[in-house]
ZAMARGU-4260 file (C-alpha; in steps of 0.2 Angstrom, whole numbers, plus 5000, padded with zeros to 4 digits):
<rodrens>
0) 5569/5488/5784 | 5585/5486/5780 | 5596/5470/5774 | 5600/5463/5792 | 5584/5465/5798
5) 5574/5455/5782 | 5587/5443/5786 | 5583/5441/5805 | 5564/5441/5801 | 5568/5427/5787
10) 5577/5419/5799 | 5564/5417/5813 | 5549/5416/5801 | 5559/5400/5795 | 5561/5394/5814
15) 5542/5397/5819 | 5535/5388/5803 | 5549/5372/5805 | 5540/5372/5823 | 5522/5373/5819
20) 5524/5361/5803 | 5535/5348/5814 | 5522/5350/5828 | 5507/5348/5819 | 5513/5332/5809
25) 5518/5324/5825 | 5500/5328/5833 | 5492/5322/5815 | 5503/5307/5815 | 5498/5301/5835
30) 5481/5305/5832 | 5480/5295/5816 | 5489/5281/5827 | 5476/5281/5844 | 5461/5283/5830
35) 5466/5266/5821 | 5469/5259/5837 | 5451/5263/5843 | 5447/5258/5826 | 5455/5241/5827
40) 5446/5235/5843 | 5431/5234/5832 | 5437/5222/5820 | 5429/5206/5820 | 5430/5190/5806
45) 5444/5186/5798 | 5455/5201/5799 | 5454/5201/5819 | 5472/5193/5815 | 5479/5208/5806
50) 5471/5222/5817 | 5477/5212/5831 | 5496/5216/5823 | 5494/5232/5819 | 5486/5235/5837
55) 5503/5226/5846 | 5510/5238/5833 | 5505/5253/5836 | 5507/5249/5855 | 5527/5245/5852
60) 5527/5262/5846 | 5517/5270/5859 | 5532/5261/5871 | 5546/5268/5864 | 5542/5286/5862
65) 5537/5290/5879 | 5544/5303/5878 | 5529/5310/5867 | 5519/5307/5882 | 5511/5325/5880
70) 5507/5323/5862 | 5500/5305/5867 | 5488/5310/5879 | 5483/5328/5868 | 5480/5322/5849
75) 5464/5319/5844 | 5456/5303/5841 | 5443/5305/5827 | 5429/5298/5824 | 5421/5304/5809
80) 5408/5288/5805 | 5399/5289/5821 | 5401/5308/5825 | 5404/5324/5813 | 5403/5337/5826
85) 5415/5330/5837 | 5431/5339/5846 | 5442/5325/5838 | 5437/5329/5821 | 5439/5348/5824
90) 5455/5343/5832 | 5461/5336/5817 | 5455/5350/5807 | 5462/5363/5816 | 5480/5353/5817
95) 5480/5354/5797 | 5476/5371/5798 | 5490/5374/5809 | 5502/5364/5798 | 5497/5373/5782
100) 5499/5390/5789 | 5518/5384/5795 | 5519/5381/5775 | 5511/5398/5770 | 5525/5404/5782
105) 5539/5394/5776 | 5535/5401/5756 | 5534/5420/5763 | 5552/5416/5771 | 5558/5408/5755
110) 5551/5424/5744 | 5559/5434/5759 | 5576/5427/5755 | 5576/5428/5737 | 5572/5445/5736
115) 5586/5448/5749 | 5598/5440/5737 | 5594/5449/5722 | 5597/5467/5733 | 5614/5460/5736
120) 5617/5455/5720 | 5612/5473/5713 | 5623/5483/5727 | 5636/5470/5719 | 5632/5476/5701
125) 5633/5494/5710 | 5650/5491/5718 | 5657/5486/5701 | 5651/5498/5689 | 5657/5512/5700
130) 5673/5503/5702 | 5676/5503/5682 | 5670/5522/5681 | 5684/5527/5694 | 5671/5534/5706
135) 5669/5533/5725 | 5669/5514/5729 | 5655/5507/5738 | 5653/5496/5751 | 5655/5477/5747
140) 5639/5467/5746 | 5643/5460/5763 | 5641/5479/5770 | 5624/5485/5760 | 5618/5490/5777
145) 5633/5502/5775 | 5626/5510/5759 | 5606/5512/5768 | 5600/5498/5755 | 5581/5495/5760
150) 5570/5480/5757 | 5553/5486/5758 | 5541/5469/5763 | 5529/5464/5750 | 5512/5457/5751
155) 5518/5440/5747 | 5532/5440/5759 | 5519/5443/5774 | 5508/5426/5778 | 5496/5436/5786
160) 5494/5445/5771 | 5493/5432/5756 | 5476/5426/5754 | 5479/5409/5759 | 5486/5414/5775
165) 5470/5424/5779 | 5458/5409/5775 | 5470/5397/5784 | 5470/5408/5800 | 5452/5412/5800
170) 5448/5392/5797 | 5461/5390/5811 | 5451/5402/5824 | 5436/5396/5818 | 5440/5381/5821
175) 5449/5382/5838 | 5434/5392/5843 | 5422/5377/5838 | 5434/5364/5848 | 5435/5375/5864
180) 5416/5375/5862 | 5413/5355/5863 | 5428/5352/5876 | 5423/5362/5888 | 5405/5359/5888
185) 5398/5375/5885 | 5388/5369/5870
</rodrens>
């Protein structure tokens, strides 16, 4: 692949994990929300009081982003003491999933990028030990497609690849595979 096209993949590996980590934190951060909600109807005694602000709390925020409506009504509410096997539980599992695999993908996008720097760097090196010799010059750095410089992908530059992003995925379909199971009855 050659230095424009590492550069474009960079570039939209960078995009799709922004996405999936901004996503899923939003997802975690509403569901956390609704649980301690539901959690706080139960409190009784003397910190009634403070669940009760934390309740008119977390409903102030509910009012003012509206336009989260989708991810209001979607998150999962978990609800770990009573039920393990739940779909809010597997909900949040599979949200962390997805936000660590938008990390795997953010580091094979950083790897990506450095080792695109260093090839510009060296048909740099290239241009000017060439231009000191007197010979033929070469392309600037800006032009390395010019001079058919190849970056050839690394393990660690493919998320798919790198062992974490294996275990994530396969914990992710595992997972959305479990979640299906319990929301739509089948079990």
């Amino acid at each position: 692949m050659t230095i424009t096209q590492a550069e474009k993949r960079r570039f939209r590996l960078r995009v799709l994990s922004l996405i999936l980590m901004v996503g899923a934190m939003l997802f975690l951060l509403v569901g956390a929300q609704k649980t301690l909600y539901i959690l706080l109807q139960q409190a009784q005694g003397p910190f009634s009081r403070i669940a009760e602000s934390i309740q008119t709390l977390i409903g102030a925020v509910y009012e003012n982003t509206q336009f989260l409506g989708v991810i209001w009504e979607t998150a999962p509410v978990a609800t770990y003491p009573q039920e393990l096997n739940s779909s809010g539980n597997w909900g949040f599992v599979f949200i962390m999933a997805i936000l660590l695999l938008g990390r795997v993908m953010w580091d094979s996008a950083s790897v990506l990028a450095q080792r695109i720097k260093r090839t510009r760097e060296r048909v740099q090196e290239l241009r000017w030990e060439r231009e000191m010799d007197g010979k033929a010059p070469v392309p600037s750095s800006d032009d390395a497609n010019l001079i058919q410089v190849t970056v050839d992908l690394e393990r660690k530059e493919r998320w798919y690849k790198r062992p974490a992003g294996i275990v994530l995925l396969g914990i992710a379909i595992a997972v959305a595979g479990q979640w299906l199971n319990l929301r739509l009855g089948i079990v």
